[in-house]
N, C-alpha and C positions, 0 to 999 in steps of 0.2 A: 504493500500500500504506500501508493506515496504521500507527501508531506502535500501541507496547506501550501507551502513556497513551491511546490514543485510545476503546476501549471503555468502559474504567473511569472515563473523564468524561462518559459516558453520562448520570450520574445527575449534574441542576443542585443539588442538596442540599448535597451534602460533595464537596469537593477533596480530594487526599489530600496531605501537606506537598510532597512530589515534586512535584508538578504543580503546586503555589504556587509552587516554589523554579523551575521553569522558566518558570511566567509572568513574573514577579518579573525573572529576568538576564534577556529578554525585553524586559523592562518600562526595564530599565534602559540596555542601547542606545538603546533610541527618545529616553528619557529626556536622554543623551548628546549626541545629536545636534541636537534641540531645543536644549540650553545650552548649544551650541556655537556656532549662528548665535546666539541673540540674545547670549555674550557679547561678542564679538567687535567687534558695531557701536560700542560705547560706549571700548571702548580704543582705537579707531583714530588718533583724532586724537596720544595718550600713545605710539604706536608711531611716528606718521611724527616726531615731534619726536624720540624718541631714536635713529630710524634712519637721519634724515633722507629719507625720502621724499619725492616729490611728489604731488600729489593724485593721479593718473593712475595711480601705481605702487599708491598706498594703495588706491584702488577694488581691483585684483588680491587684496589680503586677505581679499577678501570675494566675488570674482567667480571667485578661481582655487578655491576650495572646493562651488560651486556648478555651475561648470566639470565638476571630477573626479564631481559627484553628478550631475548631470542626466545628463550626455552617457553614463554608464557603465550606470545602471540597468536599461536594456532588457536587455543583459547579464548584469549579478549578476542579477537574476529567473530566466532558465533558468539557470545554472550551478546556481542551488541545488536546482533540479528534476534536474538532470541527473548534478551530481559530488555531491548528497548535501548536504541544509541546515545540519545539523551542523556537516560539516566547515568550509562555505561561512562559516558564521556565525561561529564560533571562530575561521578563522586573517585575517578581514577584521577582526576584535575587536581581536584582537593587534596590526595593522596599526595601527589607531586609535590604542592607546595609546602605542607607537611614535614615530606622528607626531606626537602629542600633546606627550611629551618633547623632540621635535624641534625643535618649534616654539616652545617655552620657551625655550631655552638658542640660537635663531640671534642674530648678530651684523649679516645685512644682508637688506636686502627680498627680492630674488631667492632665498635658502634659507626666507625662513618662508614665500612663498608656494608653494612647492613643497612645504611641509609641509601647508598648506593643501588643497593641492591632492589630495595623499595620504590625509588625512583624508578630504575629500571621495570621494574610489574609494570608501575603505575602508566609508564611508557607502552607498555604492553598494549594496556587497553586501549590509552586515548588515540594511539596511532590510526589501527584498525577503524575503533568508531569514529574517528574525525574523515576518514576517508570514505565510509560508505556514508555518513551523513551528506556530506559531498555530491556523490554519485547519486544519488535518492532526492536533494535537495530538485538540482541539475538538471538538467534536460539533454540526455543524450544528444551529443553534439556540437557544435560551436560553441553551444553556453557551456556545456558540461568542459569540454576542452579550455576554454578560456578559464574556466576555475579550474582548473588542475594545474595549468599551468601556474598560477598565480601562487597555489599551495606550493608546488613545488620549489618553486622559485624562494619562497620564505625560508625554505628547509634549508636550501645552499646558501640565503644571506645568514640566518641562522648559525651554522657552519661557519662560515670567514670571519663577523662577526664577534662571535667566541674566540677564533684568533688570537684577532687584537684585542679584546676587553680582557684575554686571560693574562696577557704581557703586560697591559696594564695595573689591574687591578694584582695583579701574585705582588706588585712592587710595593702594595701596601700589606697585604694580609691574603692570604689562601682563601682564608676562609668567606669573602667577599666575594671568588670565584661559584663557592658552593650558596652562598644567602641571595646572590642578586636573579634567578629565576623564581623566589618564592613570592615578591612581591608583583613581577608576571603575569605568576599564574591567578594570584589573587584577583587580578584586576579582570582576568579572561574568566575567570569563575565568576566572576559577578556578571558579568555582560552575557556571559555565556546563560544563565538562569533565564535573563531577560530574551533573549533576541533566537536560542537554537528552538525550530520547530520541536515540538513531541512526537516522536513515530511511535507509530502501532507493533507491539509485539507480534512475532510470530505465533500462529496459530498452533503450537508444538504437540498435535497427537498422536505422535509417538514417543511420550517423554522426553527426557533430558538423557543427552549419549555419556553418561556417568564411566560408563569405564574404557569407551573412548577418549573422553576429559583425560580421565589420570591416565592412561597409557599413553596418549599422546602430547602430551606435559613431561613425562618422565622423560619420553625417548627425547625432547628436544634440549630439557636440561642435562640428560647424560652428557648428549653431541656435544653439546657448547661448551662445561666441563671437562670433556674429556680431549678438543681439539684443543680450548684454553691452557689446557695443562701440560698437551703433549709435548712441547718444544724443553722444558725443565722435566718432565719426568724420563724422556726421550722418545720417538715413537715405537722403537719394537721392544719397549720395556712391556713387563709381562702386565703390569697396573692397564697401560693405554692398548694393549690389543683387545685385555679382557673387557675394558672399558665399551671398546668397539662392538665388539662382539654381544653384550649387555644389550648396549643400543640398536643394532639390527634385530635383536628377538623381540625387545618392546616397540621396534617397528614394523616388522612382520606382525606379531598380535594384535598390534592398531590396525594396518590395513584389513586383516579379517576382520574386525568389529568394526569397521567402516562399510566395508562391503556387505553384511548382514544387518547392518543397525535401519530401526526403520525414520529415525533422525539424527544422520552423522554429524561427528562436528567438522568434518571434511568430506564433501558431497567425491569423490573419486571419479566420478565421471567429467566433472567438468575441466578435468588435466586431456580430455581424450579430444579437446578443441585446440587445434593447431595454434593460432595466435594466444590463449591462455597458456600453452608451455611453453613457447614462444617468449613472451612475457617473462614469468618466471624464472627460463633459463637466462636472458638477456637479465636479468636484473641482479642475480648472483655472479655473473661475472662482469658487469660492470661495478659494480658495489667492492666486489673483492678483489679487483683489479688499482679499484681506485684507493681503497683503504692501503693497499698493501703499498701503493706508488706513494702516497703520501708517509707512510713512516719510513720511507727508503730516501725520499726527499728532506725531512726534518733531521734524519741521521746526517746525510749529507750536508747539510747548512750548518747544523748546529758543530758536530761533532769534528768534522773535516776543516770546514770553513770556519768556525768560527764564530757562527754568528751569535745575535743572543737573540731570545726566544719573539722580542717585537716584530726584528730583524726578519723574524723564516716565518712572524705571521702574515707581515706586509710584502714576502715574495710570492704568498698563496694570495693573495688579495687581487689581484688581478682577474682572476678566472672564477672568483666570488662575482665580484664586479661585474664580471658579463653576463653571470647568469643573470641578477637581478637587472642591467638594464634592457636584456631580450626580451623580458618576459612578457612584454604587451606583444611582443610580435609572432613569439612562436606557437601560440593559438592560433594563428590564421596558415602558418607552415604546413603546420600539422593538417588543418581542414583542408589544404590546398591538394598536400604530396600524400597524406595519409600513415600514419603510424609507421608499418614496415619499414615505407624510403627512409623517414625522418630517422627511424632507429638505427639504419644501416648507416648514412651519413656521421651519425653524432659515435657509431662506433670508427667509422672510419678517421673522423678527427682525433679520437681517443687512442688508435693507432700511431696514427702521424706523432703524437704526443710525446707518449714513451718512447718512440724511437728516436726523436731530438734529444731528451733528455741520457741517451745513453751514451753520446758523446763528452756528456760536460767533463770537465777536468778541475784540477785544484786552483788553477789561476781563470775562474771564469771570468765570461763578460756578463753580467745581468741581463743588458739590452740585445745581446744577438745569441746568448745559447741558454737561458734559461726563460727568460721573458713568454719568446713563440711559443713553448711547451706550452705556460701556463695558459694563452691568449689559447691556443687549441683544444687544452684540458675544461676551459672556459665553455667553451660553443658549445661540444662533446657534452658535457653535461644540461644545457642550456637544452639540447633537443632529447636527450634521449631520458631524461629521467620522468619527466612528464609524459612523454610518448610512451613509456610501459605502463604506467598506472591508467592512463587514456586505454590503454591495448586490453590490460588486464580487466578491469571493469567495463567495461564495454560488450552490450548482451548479455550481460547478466542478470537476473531478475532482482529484486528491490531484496528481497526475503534471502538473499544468498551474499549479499553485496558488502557486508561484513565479514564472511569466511573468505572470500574473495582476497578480499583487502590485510586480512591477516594474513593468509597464505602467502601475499606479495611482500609484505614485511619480514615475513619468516624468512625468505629466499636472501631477502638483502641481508640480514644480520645473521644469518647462519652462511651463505656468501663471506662475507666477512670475515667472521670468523674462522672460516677454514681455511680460503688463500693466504692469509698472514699470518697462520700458524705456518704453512708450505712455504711462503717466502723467507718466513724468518728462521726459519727448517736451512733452505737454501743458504742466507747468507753465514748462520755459523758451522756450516760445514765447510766456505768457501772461505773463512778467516782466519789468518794466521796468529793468533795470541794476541795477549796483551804488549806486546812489542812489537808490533808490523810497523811499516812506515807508513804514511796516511797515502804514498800511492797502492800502496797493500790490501790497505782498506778501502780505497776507492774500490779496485781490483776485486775485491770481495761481493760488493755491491752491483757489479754488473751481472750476476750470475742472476741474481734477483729480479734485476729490472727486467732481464733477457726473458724472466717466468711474467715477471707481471704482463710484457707483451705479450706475450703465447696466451695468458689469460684474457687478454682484450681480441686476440685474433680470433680463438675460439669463439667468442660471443658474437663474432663480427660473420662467420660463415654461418652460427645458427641461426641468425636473425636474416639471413641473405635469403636462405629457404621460405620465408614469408614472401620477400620480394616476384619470389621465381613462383607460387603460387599464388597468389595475387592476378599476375601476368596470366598467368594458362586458364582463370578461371570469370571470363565474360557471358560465356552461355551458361553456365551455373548460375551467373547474378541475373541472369535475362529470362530463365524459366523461374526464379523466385518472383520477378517481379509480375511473370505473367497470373505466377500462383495466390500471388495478393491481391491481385486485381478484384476491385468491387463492383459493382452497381452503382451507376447514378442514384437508387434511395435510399441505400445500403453508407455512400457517401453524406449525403444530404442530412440523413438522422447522427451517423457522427459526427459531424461538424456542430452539428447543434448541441449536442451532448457536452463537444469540447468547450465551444464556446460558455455554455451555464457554468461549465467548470472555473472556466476563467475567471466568472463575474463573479462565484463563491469564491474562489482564492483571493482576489483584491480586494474583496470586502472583510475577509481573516485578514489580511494585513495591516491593512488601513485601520 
């Protein structure tokens, strides 16, 4: 069922403030959770000196937030389907800000990672229900694509953002890093009460998929755990195979209680639609490609070069930068060239990318070998991260559109997690000790960047396969459209239908 807003943004012309003021607290979760991870990396080192941490526990800062997101999102995606996105969205908001404060004011590792970790759930949720709220709000289409672009677009300022505020603010206090999203979320919790539609639950008669829930919770906290851990535990230590091994039998017994449940919390069929795994696959190796290039980049700036941590936020600012000043444009891209090109382009820039950057050296030039990278890294993300969640929601029904939207977060953040454990796998096998010479270590780092490519090439040929189907299939669109064909009365009474709908929805708003 869709929302009161959802006929009245029928027309791509005019929003009405209501429907900005819900993209917008929307806009600004996504926002949140972006400047969350990137600020965090940059205060680490200012946290384990005042907490006294060890490296192993400091990794947890950053691994137990990632933990509570990846492992839970299969989850929050039907809950918002099921108990209502609204509700889903506000009281996982609250949660955020919450932990937020929490995590400002702890005094030892064990409480802020626990706060982190809160955060992370809390991410869980809002992610999923901010995105089908979205899609449900929306109108398939130009309107629908022009808000997702726009969301996306938040996520990457978000991102760069956090950057710089973490260079910043760590120069006063850490802990500034961790308080300044609670007042945020505050302000989008409040708006958010006033201005998100109510959606209608699902109609669930065949209960609640309970041992799909925990079996498929388990198996993603295993993964994320046990990819998290592998690089310090090693991977063919007997902990991380068993770990593996654990995790494919709680994933095997999830996909049978998917396939016999009479209400999944993952529908299985809907991966057997070519652009939905499409989707999917594009977005864990964009994600993991991109994660893994930027901790290869920050090693590099910081460690090699020198720099200090404002220094290697303002050399990623760039390609921050371009996402958000595309973002009025690549809505009408997208409607023009269609998902697949747009995805195959933004991977083909993502290629171009990495391979500039595999030249740099210790005496670079900013403006001619590192600059173009990020100005390419820039575009590449500008078309293609929008263009998946456009891909992936799309055709999907309203009642699904929340599993949908978890599924596509699970892929990016278990993505993630798994290429930068293999990257980070790569370069300290390719490292010569704590005494190499920093051409050693450069040397080290190409081995990595060499995978990060192969990870973006990969992405780059499965996403081609839409293109090249796309292409061969006109007489398939030409007998759908003969198959929809109506009646002149058949027409005549819809439009009139649509039409009352209309004049109900502006009058809910108004």
């Amino acid at each position: 069922m869709n929302s009161p807003l959802t006929a009245a943004s029928a027309s791509p012309e005019r929003w009405s403030p209501r429907l900005w003021g819900t993209l917008l607290v929307l806009c600004a979760a996504m926002f949140l959770d972006a400047l969350d991870v990137s600020m965090v990396g940059v205060a680490l080192p200012s946290i384990g000196s005042e907490l006294n941490l060890s490296t192993a526990t400091l990794q947890w800062v950053v691994s137990g937030y990632i933990l509570g997101y990846g492992g839970l999102l299969l989850l929050g995606g039907r809950a918002a389907d099921l108990l209502g996105r609204r509700r889903v969205f506000l009281i996982a908001l609250a949660v955020f800000a919450l932990a937020s404060l929490l995590g400002g004011f702890v005094d030892s590792g064990p409480l802020l990672i626990a706060s982190r970790f809160i955060k992370g759930l809390s991410a869980a949720f809002t992610a999923p229900a901010g995105l089908s709220i979205i899609t449900t709000t929306f109108a398939e289409g130009p309107v629908r694509n022009r808000a997702l672009t726009i969301y996306t677009t938040c996520a990457a300022t978000g991102f760069s953002m956090g950057l710089v505020l973490s260079g910043l603010l760590t120069e006063a206090s850490w802990r500034l890093t961790m308080l300044l999203p609670a007042p945020i979320a505050v302000i989008a919790l409040i708006a958010g009460l006033k201005l998100i539609p109510r959606s209608a639950r699902e109609k669930n008669v065949g209960g609640y998929d309970v041992p799909g829930a925990v079996t498929g919770t388990a198996a993603m906290l295993l993964l994320v755990f046990t990819v998290v851990e592998a690089p310090e535990a090693g991977w063919a230590s007997a902990r991380t195979l068993l770990s593996f091994l654990a995790t494919a039998v709680l994933l095997t017994v999830f996909v049978r209680i998917e396939l016999r449940s009479a209400s999944p919390l993952i529908r299985l069929g809907v991966l057997r639609s070519g652009p939905q795994l499409r989707a999917q696959i594009g977005a864990m190796t964009f994600f993991g490609g991109y994660v893994s290039f930027q901790f290869l980049a920050t090693q590099y700036f910081q460690t090699l070069l020198g720099w200090s941590a404002l220094e290697t936020a303002l050399a990623f600012l760039p390609a921050g930068a371009l996402v958000a000043l595309s973002s009025t444009k690549v809505g009408s891209v997208i409607d023009r060239f269609g998902t697949p090109r747009v995805i195959v382009a933004g991977f083909v820039l993502l290629v171009a990318s990495y391979v500039l950057f595999l030249h740099v050296s210790l005496t670079p030039s900013y403006a001619s070998m590192v600059l173009p990278s990020m100005i390419l890294l820039g575009f590449a993300c500008a078309l293609v991260f929008p263009s998946l969640n456009i891909q992936a929601t799309n055709g999907v029904d309203d009642d699904e559109q929340g599993m949908v939207s978890g599924l596509l977060n699970t892929s990016i953040q278990v993505g993630g997690a798994i290429f930068l454990a293999v990257v980070t796998a790569v370069i300290t096998a390719s490292s010569h000790g704590a005494d190499a010479s920093p051409q050693a270590v450069l040397d080290s780092y190409r081995p990595g960047l060499i995978v990060v490519t192969a990870i973006a090439v990969a992405g780059l040929l499965i996403t081609l396969t839409g293109v090249r189907t796309r292409r061969a299939g006109p007489a398939g669109r030409a007998q759908k459209t003969v198959v929809v064909t109506k009646s002149a009365p058949q027409k005549v009474a819809e439009e009139s239908v649509q039409k009352e709908a209309e004049k109900e929805a502006v009058a809910v708003i108004d």
